[in-house]
PDB file of N, CA, C and O in Angstrom:
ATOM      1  N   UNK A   1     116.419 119.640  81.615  1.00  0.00           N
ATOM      2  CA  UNK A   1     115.516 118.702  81.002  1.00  0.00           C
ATOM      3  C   UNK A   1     116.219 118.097  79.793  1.00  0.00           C
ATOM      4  O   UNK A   1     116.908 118.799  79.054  1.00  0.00           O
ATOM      5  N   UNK A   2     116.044 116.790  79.593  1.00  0.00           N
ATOM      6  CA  UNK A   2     116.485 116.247  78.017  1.00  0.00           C
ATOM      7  C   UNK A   2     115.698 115.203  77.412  1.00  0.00           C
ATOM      8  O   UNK A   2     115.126 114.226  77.896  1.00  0.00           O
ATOM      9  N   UNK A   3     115.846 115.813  75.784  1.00  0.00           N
ATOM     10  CA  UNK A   3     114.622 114.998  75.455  1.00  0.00           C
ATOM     11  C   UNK A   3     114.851 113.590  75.157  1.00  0.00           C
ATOM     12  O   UNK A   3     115.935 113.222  74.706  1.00  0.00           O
ATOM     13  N   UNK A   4     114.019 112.888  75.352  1.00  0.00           N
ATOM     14  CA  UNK A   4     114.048 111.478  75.010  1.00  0.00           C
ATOM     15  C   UNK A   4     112.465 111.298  74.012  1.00  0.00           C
ATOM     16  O   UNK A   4     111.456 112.000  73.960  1.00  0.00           O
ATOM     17  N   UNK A   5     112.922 109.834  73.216  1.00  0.00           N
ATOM     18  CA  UNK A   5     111.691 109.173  72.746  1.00  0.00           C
ATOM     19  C   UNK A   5     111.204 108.312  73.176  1.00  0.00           C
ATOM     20  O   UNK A   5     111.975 107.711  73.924  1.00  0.00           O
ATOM     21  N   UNK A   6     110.088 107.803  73.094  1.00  0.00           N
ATOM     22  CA  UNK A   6     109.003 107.068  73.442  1.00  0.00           C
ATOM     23  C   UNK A   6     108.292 106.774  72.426  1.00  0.00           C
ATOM     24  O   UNK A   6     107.974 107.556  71.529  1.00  0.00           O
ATOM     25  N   UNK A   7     107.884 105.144  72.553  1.00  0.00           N
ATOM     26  CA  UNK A   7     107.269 104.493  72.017  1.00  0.00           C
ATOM     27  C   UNK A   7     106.047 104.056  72.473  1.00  0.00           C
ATOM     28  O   UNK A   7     106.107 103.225  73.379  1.00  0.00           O
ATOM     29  N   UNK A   8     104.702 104.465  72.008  1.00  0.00           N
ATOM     30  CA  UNK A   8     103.709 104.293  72.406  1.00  0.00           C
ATOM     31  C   UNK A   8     102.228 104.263  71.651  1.00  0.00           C
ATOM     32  O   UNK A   8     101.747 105.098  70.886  1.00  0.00           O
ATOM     33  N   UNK A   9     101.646 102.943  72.159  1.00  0.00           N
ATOM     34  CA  UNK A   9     100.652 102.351  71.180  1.00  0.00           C
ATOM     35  C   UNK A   9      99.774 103.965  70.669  1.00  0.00           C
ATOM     36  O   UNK A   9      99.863 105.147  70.999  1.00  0.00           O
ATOM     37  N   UNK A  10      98.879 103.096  69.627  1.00  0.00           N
ATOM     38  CA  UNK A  10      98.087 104.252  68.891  1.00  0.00           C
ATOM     39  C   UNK A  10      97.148 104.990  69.777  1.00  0.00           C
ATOM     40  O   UNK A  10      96.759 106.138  69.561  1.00  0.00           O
ATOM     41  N   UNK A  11      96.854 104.344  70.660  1.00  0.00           N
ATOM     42  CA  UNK A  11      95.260 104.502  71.257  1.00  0.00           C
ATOM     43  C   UNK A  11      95.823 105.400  72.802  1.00  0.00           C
ATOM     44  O   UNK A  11      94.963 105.972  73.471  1.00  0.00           O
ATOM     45  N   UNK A  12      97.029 105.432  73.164  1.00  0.00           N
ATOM     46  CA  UNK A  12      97.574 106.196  74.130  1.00  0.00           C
ATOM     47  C   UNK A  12      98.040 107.464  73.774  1.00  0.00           C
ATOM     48  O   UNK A  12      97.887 108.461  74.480  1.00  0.00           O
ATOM     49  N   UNK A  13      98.817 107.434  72.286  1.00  0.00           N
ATOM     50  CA  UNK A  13      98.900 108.405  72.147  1.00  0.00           C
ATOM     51  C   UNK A  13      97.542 109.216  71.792  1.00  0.00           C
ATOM     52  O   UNK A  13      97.598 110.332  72.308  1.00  0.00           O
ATOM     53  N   UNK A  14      96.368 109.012  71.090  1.00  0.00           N
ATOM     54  CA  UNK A  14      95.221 109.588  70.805  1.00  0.00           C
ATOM     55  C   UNK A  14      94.759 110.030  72.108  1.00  0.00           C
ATOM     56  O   UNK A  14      94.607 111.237  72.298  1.00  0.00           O
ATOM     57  N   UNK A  15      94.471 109.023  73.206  1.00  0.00           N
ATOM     58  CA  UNK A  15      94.173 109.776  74.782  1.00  0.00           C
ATOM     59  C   UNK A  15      94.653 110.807  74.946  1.00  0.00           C
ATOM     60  O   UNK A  15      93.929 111.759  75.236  1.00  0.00           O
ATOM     61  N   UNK A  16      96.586 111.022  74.764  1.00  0.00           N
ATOM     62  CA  UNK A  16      97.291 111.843  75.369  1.00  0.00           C
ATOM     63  C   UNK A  16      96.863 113.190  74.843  1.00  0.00           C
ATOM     64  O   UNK A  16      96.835 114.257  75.457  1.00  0.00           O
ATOM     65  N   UNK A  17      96.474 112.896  73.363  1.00  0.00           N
ATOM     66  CA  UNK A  17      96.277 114.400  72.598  1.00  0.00           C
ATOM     67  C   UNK A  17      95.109 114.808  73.584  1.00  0.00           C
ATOM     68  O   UNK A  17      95.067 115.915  74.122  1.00  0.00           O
ATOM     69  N   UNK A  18      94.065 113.711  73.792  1.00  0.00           N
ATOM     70  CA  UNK A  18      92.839 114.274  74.116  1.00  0.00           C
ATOM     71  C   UNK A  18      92.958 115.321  75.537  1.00  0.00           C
ATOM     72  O   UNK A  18      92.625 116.473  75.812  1.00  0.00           O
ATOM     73  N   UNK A  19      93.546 114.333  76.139  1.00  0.00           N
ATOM     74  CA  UNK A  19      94.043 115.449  77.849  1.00  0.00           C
ATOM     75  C   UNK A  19      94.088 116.666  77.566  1.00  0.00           C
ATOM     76  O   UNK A  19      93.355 117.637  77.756  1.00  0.00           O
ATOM     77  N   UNK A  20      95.886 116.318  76.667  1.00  0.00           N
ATOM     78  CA  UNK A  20      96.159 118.169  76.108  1.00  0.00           C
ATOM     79  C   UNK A  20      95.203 119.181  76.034  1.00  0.00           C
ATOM     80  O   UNK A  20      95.152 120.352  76.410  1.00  0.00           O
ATOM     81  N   UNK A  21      94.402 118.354  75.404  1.00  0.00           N
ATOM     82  CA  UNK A  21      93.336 119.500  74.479  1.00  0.00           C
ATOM     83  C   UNK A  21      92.368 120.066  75.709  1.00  0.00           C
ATOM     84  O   UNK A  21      92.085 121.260  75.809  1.00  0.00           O
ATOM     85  N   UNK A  22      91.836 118.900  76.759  1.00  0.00           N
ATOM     86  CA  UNK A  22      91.446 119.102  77.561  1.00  0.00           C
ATOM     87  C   UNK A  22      91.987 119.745  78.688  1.00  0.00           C
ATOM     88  O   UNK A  22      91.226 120.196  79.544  1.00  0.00           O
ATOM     89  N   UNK A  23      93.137 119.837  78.789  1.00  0.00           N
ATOM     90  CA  UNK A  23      93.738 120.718  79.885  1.00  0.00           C
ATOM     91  C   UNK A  23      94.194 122.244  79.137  1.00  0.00           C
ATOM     92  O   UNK A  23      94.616 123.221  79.757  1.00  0.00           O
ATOM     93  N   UNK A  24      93.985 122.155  77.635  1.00  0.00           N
ATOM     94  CA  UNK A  24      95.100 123.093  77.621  1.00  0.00           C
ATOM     95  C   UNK A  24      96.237 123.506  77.160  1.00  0.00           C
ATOM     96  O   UNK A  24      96.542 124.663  76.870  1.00  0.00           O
ATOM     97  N   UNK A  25      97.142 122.155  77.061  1.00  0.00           N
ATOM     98  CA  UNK A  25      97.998 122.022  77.429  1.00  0.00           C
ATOM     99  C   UNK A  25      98.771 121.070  76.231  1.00  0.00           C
ATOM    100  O   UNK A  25      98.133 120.745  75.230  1.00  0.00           O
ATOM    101  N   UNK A  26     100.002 120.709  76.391  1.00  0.00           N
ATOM    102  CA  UNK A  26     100.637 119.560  75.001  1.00  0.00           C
ATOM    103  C   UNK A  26     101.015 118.528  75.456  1.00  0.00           C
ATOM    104  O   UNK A  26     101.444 118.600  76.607  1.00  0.00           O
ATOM    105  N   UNK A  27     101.020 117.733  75.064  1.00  0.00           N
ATOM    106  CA  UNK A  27     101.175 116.796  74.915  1.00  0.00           C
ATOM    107  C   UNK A  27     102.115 115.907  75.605  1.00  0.00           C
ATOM    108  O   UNK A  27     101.847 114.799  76.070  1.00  0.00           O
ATOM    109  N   UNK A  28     103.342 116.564  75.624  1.00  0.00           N
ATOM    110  CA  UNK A  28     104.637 116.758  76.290  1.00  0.00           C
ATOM    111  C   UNK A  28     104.835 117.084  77.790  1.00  0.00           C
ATOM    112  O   UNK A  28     105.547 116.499  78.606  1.00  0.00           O
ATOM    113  N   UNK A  29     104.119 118.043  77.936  1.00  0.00           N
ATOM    114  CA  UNK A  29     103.537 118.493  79.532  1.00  0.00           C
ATOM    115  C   UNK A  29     102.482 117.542  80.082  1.00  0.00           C
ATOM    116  O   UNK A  29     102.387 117.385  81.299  1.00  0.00           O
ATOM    117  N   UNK A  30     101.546 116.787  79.077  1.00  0.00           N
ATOM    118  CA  UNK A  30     100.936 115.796  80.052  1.00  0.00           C
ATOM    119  C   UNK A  30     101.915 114.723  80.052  1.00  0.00           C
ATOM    120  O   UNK A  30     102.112 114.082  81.084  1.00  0.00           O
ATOM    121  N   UNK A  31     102.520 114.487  79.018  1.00  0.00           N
ATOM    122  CA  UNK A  31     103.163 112.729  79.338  1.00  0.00           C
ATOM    123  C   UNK A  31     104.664 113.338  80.619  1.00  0.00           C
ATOM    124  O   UNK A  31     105.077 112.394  81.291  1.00  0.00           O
ATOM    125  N   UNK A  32     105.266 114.498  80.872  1.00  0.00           N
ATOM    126  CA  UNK A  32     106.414 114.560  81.414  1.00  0.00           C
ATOM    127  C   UNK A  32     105.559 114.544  83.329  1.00  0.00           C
ATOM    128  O   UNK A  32     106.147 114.273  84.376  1.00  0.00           O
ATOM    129  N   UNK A  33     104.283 114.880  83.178  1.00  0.00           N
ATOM    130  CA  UNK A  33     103.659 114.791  84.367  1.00  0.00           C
ATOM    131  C   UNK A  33     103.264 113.415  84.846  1.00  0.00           C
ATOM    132  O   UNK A  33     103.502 112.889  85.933  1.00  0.00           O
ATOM    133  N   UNK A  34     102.536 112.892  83.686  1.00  0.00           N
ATOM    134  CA  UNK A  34     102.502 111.716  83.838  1.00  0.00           C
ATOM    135  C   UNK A  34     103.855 110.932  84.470  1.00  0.00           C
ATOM    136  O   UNK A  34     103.789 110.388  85.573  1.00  0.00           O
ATOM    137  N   UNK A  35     104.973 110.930  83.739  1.00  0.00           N
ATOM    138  CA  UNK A  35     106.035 110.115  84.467  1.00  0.00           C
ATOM    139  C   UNK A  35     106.791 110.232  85.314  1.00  0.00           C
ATOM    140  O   UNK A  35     107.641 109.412  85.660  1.00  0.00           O
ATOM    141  N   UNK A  36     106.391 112.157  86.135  1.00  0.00           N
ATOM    142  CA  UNK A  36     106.876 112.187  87.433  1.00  0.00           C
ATOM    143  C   UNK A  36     105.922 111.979  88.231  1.00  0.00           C
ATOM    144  O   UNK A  36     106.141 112.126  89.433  1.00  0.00           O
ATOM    145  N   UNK A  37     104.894 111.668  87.870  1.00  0.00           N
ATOM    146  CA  UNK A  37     103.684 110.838  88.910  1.00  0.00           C
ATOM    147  C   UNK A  37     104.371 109.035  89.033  1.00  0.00           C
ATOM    148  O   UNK A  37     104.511 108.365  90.056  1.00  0.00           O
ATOM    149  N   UNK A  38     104.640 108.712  87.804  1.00  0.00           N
ATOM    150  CA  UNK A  38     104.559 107.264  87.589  1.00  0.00           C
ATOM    151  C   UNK A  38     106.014 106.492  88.366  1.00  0.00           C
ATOM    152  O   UNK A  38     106.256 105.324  88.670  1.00  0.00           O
ATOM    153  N   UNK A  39     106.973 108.074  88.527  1.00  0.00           N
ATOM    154  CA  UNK A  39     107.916 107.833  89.086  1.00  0.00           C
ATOM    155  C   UNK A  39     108.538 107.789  91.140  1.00  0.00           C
ATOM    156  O   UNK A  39     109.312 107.248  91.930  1.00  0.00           O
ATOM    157  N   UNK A  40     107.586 108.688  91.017  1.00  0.00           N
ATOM    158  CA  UNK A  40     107.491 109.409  92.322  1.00  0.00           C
ATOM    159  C   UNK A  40     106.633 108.600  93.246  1.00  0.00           C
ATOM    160  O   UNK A  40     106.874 108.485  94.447  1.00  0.00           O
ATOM    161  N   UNK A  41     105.526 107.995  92.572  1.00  0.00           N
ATOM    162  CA  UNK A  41     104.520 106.264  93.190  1.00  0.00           C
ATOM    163  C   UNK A  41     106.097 105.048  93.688  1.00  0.00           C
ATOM    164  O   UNK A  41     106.168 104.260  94.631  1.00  0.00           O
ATOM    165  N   UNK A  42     106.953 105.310  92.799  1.00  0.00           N
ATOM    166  CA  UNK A  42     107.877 103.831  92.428  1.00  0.00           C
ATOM    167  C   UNK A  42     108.732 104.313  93.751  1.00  0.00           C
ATOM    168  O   UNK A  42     109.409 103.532  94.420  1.00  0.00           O
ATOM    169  N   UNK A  43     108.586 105.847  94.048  1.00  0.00           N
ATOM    170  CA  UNK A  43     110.277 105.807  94.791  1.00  0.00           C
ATOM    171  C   UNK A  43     109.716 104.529  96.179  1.00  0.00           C
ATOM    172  O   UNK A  43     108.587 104.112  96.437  1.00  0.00           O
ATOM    173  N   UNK A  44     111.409 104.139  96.988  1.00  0.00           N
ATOM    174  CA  UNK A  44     111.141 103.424  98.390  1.00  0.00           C
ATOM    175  C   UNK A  44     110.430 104.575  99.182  1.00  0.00           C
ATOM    176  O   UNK A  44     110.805 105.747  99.218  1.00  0.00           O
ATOM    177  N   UNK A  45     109.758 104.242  99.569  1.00  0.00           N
ATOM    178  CA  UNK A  45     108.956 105.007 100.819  1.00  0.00           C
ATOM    179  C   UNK A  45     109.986 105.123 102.284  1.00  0.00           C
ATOM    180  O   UNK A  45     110.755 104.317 102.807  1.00  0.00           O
ATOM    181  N   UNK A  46     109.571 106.554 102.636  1.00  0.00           N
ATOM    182  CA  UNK A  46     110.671 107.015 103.546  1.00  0.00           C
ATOM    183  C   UNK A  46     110.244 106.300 105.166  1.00  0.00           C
ATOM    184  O   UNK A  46     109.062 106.076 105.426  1.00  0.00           O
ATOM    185  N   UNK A  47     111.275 106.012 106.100  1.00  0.00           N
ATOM    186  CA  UNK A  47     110.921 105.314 107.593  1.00  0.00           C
ATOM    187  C   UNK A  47     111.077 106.393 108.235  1.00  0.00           C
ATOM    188  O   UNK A  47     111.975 107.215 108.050  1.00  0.00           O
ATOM    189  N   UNK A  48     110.113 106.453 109.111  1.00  0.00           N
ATOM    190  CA  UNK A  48     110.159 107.050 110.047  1.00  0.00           C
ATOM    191  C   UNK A  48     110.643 106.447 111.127  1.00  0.00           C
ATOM    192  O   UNK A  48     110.335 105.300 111.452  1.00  0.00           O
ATOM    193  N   UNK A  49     111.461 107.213 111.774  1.00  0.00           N
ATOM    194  CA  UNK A  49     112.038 107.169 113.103  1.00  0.00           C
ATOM    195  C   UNK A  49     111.451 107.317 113.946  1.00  0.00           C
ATOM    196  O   UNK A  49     111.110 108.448 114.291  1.00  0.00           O
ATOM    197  N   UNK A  50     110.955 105.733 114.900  1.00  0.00           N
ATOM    198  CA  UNK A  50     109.924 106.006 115.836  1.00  0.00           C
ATOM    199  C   UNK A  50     110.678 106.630 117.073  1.00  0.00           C
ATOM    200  O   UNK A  50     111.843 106.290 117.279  1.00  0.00           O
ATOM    201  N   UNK A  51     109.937 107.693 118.050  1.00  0.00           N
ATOM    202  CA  UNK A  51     110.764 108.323 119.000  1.00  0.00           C
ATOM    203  C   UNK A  51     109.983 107.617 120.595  1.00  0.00           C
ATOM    204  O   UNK A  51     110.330 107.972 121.722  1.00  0.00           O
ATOM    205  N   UNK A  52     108.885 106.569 120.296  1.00  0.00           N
ATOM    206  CA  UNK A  52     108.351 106.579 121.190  1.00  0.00           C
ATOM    207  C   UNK A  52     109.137 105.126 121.594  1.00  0.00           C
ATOM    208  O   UNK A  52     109.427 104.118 120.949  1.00  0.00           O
ATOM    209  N   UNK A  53     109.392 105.700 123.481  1.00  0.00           N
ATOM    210  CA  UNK A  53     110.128 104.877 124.084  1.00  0.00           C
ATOM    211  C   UNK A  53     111.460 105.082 124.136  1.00  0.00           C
ATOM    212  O   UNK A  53     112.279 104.228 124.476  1.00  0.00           O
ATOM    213  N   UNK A  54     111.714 106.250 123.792  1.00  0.00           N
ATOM    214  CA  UNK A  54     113.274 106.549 123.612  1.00  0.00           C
ATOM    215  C   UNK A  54     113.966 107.139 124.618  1.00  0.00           C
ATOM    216  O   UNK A  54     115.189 107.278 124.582  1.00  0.00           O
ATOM    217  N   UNK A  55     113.228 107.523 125.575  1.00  0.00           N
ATOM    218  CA  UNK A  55     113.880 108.187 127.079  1.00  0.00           C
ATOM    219  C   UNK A  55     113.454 106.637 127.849  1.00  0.00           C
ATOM    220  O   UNK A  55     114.490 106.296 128.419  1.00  0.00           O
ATOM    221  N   UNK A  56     112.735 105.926 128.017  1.00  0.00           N
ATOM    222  CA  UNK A  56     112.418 105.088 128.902  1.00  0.00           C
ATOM    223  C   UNK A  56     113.812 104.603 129.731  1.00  0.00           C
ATOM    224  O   UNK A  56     114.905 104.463 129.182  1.00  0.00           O
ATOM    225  N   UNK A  57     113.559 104.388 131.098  1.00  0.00           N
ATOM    226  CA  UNK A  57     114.523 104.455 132.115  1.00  0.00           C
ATOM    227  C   UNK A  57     113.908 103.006 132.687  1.00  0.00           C
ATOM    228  O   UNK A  57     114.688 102.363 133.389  1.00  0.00           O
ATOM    229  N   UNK A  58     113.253 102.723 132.571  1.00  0.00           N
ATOM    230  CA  UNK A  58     112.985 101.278 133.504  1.00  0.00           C
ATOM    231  C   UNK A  58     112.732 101.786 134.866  1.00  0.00           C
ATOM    232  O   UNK A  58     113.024 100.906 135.676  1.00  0.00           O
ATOM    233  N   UNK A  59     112.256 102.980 135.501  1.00  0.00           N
ATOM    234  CA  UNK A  59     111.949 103.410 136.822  1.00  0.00           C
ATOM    235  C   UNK A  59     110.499 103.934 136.707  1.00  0.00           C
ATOM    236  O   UNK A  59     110.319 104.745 135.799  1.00  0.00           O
ATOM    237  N   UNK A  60     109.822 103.727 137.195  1.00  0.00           N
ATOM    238  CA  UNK A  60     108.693 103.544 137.395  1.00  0.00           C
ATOM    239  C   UNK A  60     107.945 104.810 138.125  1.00  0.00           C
ATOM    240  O   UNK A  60     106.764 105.154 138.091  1.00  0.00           O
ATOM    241  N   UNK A  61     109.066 105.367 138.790  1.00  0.00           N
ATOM    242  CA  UNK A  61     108.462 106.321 140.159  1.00  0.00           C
ATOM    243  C   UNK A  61     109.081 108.004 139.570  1.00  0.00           C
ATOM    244  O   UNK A  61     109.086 109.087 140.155  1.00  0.00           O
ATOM    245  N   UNK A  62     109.586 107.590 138.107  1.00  0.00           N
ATOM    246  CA  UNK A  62     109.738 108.843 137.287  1.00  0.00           C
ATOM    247  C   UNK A  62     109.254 110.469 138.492  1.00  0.00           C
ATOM    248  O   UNK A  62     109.751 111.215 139.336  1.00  0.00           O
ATOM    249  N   UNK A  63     107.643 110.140 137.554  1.00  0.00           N
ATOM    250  CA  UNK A  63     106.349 111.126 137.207  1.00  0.00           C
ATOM    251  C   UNK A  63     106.515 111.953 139.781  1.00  0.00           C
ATOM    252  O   UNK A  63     106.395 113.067 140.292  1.00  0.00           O
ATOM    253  N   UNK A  64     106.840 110.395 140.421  1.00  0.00           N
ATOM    254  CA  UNK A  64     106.493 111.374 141.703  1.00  0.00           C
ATOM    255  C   UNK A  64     107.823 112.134 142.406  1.00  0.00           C
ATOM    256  O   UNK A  64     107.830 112.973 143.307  1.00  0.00           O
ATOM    257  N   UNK A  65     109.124 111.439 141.548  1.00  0.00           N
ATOM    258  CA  UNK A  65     110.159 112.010 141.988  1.00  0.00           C
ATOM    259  C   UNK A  65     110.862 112.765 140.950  1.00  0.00           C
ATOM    260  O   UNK A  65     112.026 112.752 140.551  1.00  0.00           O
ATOM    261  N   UNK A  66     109.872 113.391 140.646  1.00  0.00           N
ATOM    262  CA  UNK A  66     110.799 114.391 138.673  1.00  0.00           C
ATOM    263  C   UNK A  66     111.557 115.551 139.511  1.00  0.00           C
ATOM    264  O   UNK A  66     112.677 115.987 139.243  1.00  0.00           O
ATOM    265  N   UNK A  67     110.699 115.975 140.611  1.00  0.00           N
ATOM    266  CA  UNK A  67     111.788 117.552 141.199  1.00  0.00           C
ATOM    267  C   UNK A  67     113.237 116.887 141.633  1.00  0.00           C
ATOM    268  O   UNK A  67     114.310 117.401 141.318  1.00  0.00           O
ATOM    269  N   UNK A  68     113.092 115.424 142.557  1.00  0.00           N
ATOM    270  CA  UNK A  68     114.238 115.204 143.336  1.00  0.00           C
ATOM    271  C   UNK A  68     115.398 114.512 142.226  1.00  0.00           C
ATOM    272  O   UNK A  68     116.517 114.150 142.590  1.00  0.00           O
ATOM    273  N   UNK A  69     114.995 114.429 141.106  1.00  0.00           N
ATOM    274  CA  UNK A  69     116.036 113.380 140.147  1.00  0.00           C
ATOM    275  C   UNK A  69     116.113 114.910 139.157  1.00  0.00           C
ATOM    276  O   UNK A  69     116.859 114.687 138.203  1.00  0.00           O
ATOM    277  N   UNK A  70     115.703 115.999 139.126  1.00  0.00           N
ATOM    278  CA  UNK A  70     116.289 116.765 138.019  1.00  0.00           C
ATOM    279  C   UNK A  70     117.102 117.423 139.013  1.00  0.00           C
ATOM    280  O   UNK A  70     118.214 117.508 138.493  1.00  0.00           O
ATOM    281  N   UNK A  71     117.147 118.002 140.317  1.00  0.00           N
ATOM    282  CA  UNK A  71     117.466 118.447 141.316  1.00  0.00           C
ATOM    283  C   UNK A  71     118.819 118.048 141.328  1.00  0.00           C
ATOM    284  O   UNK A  71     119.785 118.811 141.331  1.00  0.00           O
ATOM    285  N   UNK A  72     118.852 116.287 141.340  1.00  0.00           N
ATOM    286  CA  UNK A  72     119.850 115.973 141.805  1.00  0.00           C
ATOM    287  C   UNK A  72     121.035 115.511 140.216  1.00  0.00           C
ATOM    288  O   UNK A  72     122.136 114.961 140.219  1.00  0.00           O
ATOM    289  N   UNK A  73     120.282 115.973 139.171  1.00  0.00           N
ATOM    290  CA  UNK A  73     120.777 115.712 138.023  1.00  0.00           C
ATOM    291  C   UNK A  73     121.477 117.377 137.682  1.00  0.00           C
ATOM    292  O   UNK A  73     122.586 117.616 137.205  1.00  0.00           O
ATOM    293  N   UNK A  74     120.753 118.046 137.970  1.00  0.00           N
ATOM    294  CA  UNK A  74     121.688 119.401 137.330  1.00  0.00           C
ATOM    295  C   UNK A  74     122.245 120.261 138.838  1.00  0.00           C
ATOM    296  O   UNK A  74     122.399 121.480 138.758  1.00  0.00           O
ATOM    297  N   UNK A  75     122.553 119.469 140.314  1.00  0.00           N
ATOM    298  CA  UNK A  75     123.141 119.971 141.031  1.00  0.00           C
ATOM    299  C   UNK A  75     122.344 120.862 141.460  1.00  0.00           C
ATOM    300  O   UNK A  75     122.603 122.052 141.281  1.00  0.00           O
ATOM    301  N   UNK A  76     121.310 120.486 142.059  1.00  0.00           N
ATOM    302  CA  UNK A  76     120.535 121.452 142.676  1.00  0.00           C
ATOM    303  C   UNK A  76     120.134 120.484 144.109  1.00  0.00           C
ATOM    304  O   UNK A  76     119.421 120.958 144.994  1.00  0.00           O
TER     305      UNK A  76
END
């Protein structure tokens, strides 16, 4: 962790005390939460890798010939 300063109006910092007080807690621990919330909103959002359609073969008759095409795929 390293500390840094911050500059911040009167009326934010008075909130911030209020949290503290209300959680518990200082001051420091609400604003360092606060800005891994404020940071963690900002990251790029992750893609998912769509998987659907990814075997597709363009054969149609798959599903009635699956014994005779695995059969004839692993030498059986």
């Amino acid at each position: 962790m390293k500390r840094t300063t911050v500059l911040a109006d009167d009326e934010v910092i008075k909130k911030l005390k209020q949290i503290a007080r209300r959680e518990n807690s200082t001051v420091s621990k609400v604003t360092r939460t606060a800005l891994n919330e404020f940071v963690s909103r900002r990251q790029p959002k992750k893609t998912r890798l769509s998987l659907i359609g990814i075997g597709r073969s363009g054969r149609k008759d798959i599903a009635e010939r699956a014994e005779e095409l695995l059969g004839k795929e692993f030498g059986r």
